[in-house]
C-alpha angles and dihedrals in degrees: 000000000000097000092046088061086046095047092051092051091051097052096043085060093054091045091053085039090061089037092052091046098042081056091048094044091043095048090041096061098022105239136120112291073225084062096048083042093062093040091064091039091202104323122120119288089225086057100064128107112233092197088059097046092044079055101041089048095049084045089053098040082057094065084035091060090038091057095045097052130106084350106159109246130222096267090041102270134124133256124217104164137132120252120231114246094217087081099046117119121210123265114214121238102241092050090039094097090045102052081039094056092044093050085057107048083041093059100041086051089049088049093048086051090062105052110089101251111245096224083058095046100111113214118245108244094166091083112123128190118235100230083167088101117129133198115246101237098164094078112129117202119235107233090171089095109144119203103236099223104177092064087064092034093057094053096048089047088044079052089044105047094038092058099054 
């Protein structure tokens, strides 16, 4: 009986251990504690490696962002927001490179949605032309040139001195 109650003990600190450390995990890296949950797919919380679910996080918040650009919002603009990563759901690592792949072909496709096509570009005929151009006549021209002659002069004394 005694080692019942021991055992129970036992077993509800390490239960309140794992909880303490799923809420520190989850508020450290800013994700779900369903998303740390299905990380350690059952295995202690005491057993993950911080370093891999930093990574597998950053991998999944990447389809996430992928998936959450250039989305057409409900008054016809668009989003281009990023997405929290406190309602991300794992991806699982078998169907990572997939949904990877379709966020990206879904995105390119969004982003070709949203360039105007060239066959429906319409021409601008309206275009006129300003024949409203005059002629300044009222240029004068300005006959107070002066030759500059030192400038000649310099270089024929330079000639001059130099050779000697």
């Amino acid at each position: 009986m005694k080692k019942e109650v021991e055992n129970k003990l036992a077993k509800k600190k390490a239960n309140q251990a794992d909880l303490d450390l799923l809420k520190k995990l989850s508020t450290n890296l800013a994700i779900s504690q369903e998303y740390v949950k299905a990380f350690a797919n059952g295995k202690a919380m005491n057993t993950i490696s911080v370093n891999a679910l930093t990574n597998k996080r950053n991998k999944d918040h990447e389809v996430y962002k992928l998936n959450a650009t250039n989305k057409k919002g409900l008054f016809g603009g668009y989003s281009t927001s990023v997405p929290s990563t406190k309602t991300m759901k794992l991806i699982p690592n078998d169907e990572y490179n997939k949904r990877l792949e379709k966020a990206k072909n879904a995105l390119q496709a969004r982003q070709n949605a949203r360039k105007p096509k060239e066959n429906n570009v319409k021409p601008n005929n309206n275009v006129k032309p300003n024949n409203n151009v005059k002629p300044n006549n009222n240029a004068k021209p300005n006959n107070n040139v002066k030759p500059n002659n030192n400038a000649v002069n310099n270089v024929v004394n330079n000639v001059v001195n130099n050779g000697q």
